[in-house]
ROPA-593658 format. One record per residue (C-alpha): z, x, y. Coordinates in Angstrom, 3 decimals. Layout:
N
+----------+----------+----------+
|       zz |       xx |       yy |
+----------+----------+----------+
|        Z |        X |        Y |
...
+----------+----------+----------+
//
This chain:
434
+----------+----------+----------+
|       zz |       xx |       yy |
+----------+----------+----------+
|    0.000 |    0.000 |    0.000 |
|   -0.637 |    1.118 |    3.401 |
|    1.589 |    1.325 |    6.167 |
|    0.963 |   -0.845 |    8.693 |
|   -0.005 |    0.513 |   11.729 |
|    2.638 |    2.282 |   14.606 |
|    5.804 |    1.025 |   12.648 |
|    7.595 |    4.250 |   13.211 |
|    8.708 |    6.008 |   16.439 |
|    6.607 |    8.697 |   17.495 |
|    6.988 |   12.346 |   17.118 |
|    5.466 |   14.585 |   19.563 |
|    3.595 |   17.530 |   19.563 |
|    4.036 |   20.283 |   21.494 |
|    1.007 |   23.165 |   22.130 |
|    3.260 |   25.581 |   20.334 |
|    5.504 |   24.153 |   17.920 |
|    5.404 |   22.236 |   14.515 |
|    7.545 |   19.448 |   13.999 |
|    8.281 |   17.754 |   10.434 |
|    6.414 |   15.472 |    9.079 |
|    7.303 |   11.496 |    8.053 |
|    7.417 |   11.110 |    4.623 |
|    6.540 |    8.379 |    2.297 |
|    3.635 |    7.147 |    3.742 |
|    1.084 |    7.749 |    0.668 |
|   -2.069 |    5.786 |   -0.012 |
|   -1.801 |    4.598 |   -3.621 |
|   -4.034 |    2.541 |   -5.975 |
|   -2.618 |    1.904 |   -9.299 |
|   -3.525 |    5.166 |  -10.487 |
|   -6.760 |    5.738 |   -8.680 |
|   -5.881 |    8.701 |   -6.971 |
|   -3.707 |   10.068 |   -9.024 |
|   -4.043 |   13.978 |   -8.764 |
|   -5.066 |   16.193 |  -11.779 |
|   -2.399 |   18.088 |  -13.412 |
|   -3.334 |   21.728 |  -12.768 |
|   -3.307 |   20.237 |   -8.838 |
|   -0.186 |   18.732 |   -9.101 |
|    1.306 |   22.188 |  -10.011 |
|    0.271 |   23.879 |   -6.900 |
|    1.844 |   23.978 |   -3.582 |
|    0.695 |   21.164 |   -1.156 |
|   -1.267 |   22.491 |    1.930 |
|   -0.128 |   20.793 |    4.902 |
|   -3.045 |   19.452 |    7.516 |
|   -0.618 |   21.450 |   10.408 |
|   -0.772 |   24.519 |    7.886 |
|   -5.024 |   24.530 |    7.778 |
|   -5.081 |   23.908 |   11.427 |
|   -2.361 |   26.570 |   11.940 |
|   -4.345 |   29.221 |    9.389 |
|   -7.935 |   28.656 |   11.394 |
|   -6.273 |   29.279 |   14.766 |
|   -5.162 |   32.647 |   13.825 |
|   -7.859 |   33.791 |   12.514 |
|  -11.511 |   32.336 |   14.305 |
|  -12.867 |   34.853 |   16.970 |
|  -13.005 |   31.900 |   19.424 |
|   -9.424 |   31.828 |   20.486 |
|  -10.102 |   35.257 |   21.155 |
|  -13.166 |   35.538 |   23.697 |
|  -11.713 |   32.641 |   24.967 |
|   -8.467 |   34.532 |   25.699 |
|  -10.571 |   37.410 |   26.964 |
|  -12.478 |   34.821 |   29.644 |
|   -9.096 |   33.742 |   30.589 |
|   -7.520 |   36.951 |   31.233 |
|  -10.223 |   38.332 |   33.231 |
|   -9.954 |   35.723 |   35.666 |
|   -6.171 |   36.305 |   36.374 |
|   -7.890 |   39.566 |   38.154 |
|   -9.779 |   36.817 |   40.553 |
|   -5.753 |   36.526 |   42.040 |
|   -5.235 |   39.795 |   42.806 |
|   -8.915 |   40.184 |   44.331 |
|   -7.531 |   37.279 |   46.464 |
|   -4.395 |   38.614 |   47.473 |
|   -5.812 |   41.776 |   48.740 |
|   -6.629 |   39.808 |   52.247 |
|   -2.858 |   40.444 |   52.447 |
|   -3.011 |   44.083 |   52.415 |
|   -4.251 |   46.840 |   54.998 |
|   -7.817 |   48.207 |   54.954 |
|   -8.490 |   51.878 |   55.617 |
|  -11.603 |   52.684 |   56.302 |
|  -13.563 |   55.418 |   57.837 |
|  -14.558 |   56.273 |   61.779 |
|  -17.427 |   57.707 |   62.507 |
|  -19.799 |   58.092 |   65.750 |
|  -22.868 |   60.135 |   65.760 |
|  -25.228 |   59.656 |   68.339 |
|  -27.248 |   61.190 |   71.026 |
|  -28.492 |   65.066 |   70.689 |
|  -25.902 |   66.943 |   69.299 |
|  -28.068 |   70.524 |   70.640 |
|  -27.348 |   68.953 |   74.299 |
|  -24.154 |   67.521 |   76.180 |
|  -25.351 |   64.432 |   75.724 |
|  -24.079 |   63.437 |   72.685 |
|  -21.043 |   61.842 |   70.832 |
|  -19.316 |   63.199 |   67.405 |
|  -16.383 |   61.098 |   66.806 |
|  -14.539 |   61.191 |   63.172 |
|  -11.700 |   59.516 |   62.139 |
|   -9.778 |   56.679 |   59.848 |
|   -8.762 |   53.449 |   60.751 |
|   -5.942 |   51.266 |   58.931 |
|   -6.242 |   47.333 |   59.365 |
|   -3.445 |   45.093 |   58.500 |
|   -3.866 |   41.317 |   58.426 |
|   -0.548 |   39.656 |   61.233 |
|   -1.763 |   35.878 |   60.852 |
|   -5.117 |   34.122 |   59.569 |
|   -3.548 |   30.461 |   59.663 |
|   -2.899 |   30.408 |   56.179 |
|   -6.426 |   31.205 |   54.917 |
|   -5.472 |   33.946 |   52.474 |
|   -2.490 |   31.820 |   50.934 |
|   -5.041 |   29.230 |   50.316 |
|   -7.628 |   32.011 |   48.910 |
|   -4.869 |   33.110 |   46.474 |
|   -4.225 |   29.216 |   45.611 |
|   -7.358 |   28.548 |   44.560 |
|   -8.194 |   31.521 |   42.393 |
|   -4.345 |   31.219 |   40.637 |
|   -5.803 |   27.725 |   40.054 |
|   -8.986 |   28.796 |   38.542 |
|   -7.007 |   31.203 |   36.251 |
|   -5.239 |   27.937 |   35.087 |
|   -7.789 |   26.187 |   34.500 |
|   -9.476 |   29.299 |   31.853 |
|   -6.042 |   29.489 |   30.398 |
|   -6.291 |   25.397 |   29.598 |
|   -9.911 |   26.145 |   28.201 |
|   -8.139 |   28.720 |   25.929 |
|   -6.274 |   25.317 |   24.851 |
|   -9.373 |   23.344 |   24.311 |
|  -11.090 |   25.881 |   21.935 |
|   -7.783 |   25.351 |   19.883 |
|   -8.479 |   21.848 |   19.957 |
|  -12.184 |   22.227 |   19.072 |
|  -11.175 |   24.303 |   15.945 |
|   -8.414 |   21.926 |   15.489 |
|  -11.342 |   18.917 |   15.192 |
|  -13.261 |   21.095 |   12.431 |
|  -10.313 |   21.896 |   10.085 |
|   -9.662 |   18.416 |   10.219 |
|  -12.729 |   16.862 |    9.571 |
|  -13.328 |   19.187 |    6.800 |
|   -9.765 |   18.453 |    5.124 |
|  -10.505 |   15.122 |    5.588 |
|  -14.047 |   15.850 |    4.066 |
|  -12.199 |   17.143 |    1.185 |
|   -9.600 |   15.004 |    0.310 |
|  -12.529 |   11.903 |    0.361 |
|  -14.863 |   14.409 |   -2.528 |
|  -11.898 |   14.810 |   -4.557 |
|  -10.928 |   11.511 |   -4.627 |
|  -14.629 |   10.484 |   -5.542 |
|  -14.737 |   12.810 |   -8.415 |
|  -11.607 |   11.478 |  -10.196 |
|  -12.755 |    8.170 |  -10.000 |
|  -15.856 |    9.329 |  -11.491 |
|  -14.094 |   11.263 |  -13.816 |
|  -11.671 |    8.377 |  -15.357 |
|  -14.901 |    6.183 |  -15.458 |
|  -16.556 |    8.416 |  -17.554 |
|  -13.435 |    8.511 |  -19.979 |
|  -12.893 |    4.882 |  -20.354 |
|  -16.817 |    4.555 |  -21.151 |
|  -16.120 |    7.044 |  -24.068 |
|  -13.706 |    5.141 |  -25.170 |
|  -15.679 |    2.315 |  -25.171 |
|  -18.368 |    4.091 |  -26.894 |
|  -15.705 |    4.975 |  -29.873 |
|  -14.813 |    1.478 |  -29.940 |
|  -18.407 |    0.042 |  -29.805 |
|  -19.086 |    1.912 |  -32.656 |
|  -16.889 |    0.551 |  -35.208 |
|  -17.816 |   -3.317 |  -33.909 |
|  -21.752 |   -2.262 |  -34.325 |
|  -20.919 |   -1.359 |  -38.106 |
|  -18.535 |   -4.469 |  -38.000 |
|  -21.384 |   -6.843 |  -36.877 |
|  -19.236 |   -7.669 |  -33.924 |
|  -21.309 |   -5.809 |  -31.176 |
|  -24.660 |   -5.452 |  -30.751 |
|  -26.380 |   -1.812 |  -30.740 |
|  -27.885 |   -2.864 |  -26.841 |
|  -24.010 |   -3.060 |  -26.103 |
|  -23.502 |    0.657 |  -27.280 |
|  -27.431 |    1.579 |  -26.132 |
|  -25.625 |    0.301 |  -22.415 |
|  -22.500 |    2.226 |  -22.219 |
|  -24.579 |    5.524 |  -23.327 |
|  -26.528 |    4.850 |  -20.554 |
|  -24.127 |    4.415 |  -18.469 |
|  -22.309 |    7.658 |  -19.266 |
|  -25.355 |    9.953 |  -18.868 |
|  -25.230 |    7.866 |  -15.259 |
|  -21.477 |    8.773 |  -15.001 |
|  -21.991 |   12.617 |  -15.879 |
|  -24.789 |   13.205 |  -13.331 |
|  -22.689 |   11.466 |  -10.943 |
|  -19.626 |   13.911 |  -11.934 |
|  -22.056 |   17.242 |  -11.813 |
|  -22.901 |   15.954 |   -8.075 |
|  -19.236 |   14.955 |   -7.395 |
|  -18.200 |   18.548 |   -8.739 |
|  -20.762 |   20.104 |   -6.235 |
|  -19.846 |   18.119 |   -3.104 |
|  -15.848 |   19.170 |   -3.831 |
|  -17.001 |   23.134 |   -4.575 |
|  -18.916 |   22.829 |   -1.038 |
|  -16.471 |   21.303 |    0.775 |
|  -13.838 |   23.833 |   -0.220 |
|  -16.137 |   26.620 |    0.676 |
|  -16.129 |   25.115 |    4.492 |
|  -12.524 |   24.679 |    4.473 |
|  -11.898 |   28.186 |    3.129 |
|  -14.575 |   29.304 |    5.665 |
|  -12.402 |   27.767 |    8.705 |
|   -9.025 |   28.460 |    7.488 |
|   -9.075 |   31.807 |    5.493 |
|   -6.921 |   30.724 |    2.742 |
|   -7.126 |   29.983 |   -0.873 |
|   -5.018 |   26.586 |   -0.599 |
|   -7.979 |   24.280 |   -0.553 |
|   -7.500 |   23.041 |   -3.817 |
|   -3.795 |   21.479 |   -2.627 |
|   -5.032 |   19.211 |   -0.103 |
|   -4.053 |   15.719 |   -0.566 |
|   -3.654 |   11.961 |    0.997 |
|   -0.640 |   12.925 |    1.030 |
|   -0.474 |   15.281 |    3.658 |
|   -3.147 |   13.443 |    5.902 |
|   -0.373 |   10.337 |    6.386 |
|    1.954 |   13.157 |    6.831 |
|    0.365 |   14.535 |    9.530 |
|   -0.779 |   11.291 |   11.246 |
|    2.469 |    9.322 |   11.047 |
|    4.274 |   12.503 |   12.339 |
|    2.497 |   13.157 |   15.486 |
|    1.001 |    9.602 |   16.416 |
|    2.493 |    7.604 |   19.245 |
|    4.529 |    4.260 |   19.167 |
|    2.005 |    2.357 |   21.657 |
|   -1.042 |    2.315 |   23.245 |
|    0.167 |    2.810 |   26.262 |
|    2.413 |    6.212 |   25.442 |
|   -1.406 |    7.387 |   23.582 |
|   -2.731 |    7.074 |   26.529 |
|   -0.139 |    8.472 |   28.803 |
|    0.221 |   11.838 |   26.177 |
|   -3.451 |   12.496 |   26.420 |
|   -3.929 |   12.462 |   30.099 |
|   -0.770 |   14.873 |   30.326 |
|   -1.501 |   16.955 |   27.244 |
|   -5.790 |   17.209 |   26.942 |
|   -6.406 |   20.576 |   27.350 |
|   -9.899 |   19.366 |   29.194 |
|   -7.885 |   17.067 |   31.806 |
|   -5.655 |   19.986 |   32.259 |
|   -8.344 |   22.178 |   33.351 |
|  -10.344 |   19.384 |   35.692 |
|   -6.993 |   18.978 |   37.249 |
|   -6.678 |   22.771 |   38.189 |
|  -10.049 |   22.935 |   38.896 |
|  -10.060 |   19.972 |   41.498 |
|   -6.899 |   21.768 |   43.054 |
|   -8.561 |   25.103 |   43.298 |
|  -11.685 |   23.137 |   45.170 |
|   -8.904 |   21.299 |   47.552 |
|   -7.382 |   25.001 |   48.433 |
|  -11.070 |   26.241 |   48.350 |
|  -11.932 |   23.739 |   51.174 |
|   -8.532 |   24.241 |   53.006 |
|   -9.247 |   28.234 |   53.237 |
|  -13.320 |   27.413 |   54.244 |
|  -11.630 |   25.465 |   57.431 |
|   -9.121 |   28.130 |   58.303 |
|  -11.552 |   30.711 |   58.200 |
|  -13.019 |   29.243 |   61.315 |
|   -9.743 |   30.263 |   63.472 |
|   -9.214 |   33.313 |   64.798 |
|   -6.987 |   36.058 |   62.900 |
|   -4.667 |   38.571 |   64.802 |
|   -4.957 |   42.065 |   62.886 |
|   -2.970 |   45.178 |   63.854 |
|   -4.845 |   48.357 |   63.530 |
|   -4.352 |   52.268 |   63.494 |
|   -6.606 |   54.338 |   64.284 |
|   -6.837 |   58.575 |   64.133 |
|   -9.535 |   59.406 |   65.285 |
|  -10.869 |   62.499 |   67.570 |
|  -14.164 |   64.524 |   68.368 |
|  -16.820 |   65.359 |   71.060 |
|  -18.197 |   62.949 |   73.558 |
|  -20.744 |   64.242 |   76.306 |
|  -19.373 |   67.687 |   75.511 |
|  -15.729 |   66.973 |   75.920 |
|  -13.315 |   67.003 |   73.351 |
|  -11.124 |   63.464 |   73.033 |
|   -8.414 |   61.924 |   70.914 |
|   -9.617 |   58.357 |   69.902 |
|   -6.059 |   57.585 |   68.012 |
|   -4.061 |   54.548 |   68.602 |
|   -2.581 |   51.443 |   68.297 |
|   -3.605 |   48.013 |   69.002 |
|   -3.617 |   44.205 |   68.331 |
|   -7.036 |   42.514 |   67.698 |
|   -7.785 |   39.232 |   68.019 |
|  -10.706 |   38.225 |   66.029 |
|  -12.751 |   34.803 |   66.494 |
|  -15.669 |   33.874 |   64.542 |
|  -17.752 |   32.582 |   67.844 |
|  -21.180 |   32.072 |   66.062 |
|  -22.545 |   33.428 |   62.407 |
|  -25.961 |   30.947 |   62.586 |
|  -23.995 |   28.266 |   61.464 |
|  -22.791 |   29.980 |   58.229 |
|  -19.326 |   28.795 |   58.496 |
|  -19.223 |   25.650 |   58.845 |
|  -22.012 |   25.098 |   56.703 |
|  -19.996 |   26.575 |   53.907 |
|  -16.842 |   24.507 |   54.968 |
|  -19.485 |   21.487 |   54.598 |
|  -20.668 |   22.679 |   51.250 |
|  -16.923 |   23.183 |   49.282 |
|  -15.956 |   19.736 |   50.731 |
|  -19.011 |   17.846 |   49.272 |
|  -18.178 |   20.329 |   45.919 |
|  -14.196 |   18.413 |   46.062 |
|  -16.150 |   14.846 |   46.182 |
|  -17.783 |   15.428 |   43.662 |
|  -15.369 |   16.561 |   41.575 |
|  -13.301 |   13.993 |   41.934 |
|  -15.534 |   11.417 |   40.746 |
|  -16.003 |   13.778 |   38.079 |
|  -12.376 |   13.813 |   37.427 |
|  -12.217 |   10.346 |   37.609 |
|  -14.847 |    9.774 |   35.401 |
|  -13.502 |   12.027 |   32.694 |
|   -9.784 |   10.413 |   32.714 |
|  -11.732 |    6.708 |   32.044 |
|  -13.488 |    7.975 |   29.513 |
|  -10.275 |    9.396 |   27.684 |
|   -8.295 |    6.304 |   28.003 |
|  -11.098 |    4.405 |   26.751 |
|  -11.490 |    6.851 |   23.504 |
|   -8.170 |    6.858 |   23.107 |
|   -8.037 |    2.913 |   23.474 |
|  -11.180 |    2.333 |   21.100 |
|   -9.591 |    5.247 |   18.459 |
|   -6.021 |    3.054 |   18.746 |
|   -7.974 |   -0.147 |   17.899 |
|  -10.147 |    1.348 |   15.228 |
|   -7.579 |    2.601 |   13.016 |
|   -5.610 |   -0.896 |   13.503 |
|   -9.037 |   -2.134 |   12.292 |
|   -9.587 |    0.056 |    9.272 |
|   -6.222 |   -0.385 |    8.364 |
|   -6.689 |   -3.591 |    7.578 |
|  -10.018 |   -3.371 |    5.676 |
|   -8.384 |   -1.016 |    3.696 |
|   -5.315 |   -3.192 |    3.019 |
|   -8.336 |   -5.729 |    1.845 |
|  -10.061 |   -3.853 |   -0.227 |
|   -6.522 |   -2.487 |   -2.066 |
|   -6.281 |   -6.278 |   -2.968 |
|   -9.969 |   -6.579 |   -4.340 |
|   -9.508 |   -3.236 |   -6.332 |
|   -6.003 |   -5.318 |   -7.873 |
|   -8.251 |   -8.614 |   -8.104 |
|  -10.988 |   -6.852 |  -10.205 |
|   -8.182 |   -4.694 |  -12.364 |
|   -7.350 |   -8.621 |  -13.149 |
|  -10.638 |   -9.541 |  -13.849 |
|  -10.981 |   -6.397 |  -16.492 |
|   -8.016 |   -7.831 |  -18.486 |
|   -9.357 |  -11.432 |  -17.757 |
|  -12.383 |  -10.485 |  -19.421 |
|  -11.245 |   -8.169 |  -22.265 |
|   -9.039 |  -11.465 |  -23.093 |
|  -12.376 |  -13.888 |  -23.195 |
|  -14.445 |  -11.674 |  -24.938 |
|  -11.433 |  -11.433 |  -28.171 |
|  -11.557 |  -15.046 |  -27.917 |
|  -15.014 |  -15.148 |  -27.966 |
|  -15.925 |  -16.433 |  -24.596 |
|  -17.663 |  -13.194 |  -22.942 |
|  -19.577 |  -10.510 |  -24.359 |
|  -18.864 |   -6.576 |  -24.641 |
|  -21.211 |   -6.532 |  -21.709 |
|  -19.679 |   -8.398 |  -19.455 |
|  -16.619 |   -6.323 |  -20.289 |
|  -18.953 |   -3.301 |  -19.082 |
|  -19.932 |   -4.912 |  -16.066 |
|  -16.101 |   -5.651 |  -14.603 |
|  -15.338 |   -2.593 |  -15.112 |
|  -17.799 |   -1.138 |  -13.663 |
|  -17.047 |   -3.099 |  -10.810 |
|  -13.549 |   -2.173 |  -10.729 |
|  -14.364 |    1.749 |  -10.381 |
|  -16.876 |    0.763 |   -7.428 |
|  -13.832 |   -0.786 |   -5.546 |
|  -12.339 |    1.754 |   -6.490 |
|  -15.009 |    4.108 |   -4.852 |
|  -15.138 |    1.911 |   -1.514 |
|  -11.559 |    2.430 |   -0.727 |
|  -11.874 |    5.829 |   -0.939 |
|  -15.135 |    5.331 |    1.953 |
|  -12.882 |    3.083 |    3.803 |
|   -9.743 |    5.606 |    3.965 |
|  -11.774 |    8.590 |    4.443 |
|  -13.093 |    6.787 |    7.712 |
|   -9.327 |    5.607 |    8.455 |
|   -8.469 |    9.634 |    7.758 |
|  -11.583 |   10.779 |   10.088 |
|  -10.543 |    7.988 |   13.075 |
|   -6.012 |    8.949 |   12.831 |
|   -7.285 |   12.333 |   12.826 |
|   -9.189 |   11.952 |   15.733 |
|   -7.228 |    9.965 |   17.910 |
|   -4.486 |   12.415 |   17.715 |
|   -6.577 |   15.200 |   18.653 |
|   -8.086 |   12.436 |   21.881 |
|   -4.077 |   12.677 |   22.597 |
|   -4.548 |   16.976 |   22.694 |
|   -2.104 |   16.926 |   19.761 |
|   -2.924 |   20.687 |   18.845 |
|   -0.370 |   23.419 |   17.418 |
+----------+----------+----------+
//
């Protein structure tokens, strides 16, 4: 039976922690999915574990560390409008061969007093952008997160398959040992036992296909993760995971992934650098008192003077073709547009997030429906094994409720693999990540 859906308090996630899963939560039919035995001896491989095993390994995380880090430098680059500026002095012109000349060499030191705040808002914005990188670092977490996932998920649906498969294919031997012995009885006709030979040569290419799909899908979650635990991955450990990192309502799901998206995160940083960007654009238009030093000394019209000093500089940007407040113009119409942007994205989330709460409400329940038709044809099996000993069906119809029974059995496994795929999803919408 399946839990019905957001019947427990919520457990959150935080970007760097793990937090125990809810137990008991475990999809069971009868004894569809019951695991093989050599399975059931190993160690269970947690969803949190995969994801956990992927992140510290892929090459990603890395470059997108790297991309991060180098724009911390974009601060410091930024704060260096705090600093002085040496820089040469130099004045060479006329003949030097005649007195009328000038040879002037020296260094001059420049130190920013007061620019109206447009270096604090410089640094701002670039501090800003750096967030914004490191939050990318986050969503390349969450990307690889999304693959592990799917391919568990992938996985645990293959497996499942392939049992299902596999007990079909031993009840039709059975039958075939049992058809036997009513064919030399005169009870069963050889187009009974023609039938279920048939239908286990069906069964076995079925089960070579099945036993493909699960060796594949290993391979890509062995690819991802790096480990050798792919054989341990279960229902099990999908409700696990869900149940212990979902949210209690709609509205908290949609509150945790505009706080916690690693995306969102960044837009917001980004729209905040653009706001300081356009705040140091208009207070580059004032005028900036500098104090400078100069040492300087050397030849002018053949006289030898000291060009040192000391002296306070006011400097106003009176005209630069319009450059200025063109720019200003430019970072401002960059901050609209980003907003709308930003706006845009934050619908969107709320309305996957909304859609991905609604859909797993939704499968939940066709899954909870088909459960019941896989119990209502297990019924009809005994239903009909009990006519056809009283005489009132045929060893074919037998074959045919069965067979029946093991498709049901086959759609709820297609039904909770897409119940898996959307859980697994909407927690990631939330930027539920380790």
């Amino acid at each position: 039976m399946t839990a019905q859906p957001h019947d427990l308090g919520s457990a959150s996630l935080l970007p760097t922690g793990i937090k125990t899963a809810l137990s008991g939560f475990v999809f069971v039919v009868g004894l569809a999915f019951a695991a093989p035995a050599a399975v059931a001896q190993t160690a269970p491989y947690p969803v949190i574990s995969a994801i956990s095993d992927a992140l510290n390994r892929d090459a990603r995380i890395g470059a997108a560390q790297a991309q991060a880090d180098g724009a911390r430098y974009t601060i410091n680059q930024a704060k260096a409008g705090r600093y002085p500026t040496v820089r040469s002095v130099s004045d060479f012109s006329g003949n030097p061969f005649t007195m009328d000349s000038t040879q002037v060499v020296g260094v001059a030191v420049d130190q920013p007093l007061f620019d109206w705040g447009k270096t604090r808002a410089e640094v701002q914005a670039a501090r800003r952008l750096a967030e914004a990188e490191l939050a990318l670092v986050d969503a390349t977490r969450l990307d690889i997160a999304e693959e592990v996932t799917t391919a568990y998920v992938t996985l645990v649906r293959e497996k499942e398959a392939l049992n299902i498969l596999r007990r079909q294919l031993s009840d039709l031997q059975e039958q075939v040992g049992g058809l036997q012995a009513q064919v030399s009885a005169g009870v069963a006709t050889r187009v009974d036992l023609r039938k279920v030979e048939t239908e286990i040569s069906l069964t076995r290419s079925e089960i070579a296909r099945g036993d493909y799909q699960v060796v594949r899908a290993e391979q890509q979650l062995q690819r991802l993760t790096g480990s050798g635990q792919a054989a341990s991955v279960s229902q099990e450990q999908l409700e696990n995971f869900y149940f212990a990192f979902r949210s209690s309502t709609l509205e908290e799901a949609q509150t945790r992934a505009q706080l916690n998206h690693p995306e969102i995160i960044a837009f917001s940083r980004r729209l905040a650098a653009k706001q300081a960007e356009v705040l140091a654009a208009k207070r580059g238009r004032y005028p900036g008192i500098n104090l400078r030093a100069q040492l300087a000394g050397g030849w002018r019209n053949g006289s030898f003077g000291d060009e040192s000093g000391l002296s306070l500089n006011l400097s106003a940007p009176l005209y630069q073709g319009n450059r200025l407040f063109a720019g200003q113009k430019r970072v401002e119409e960059e901050l609209k547009g980003l907003q709308q942007e930003y706006v845009f994205e934050l619908e969107r989330l709320v309305e996957n997030v909304t859609f991905g709460w609604n859909n797993i409400s939704s499968l939940e329940r066709s899954v909870a429906q088909l459960q019941q038709q896989v119990r209502q044809n297990q019924s009809r099996v005994s239903d009909v094994e009990e006519e056809r000993r009283a005489g009132l069906a045929t060893t074919g119809d037998v074959i045919d409720a069965k067979k029946a029974w093991f498709r049901s059995q086959e759609l709820v496994v297609d039904e909770m693999s897409r119940l898996n795929e959307a859980r697994t999803m909407h927690l990631l919408d939330m930027g539920t990540v380790q």
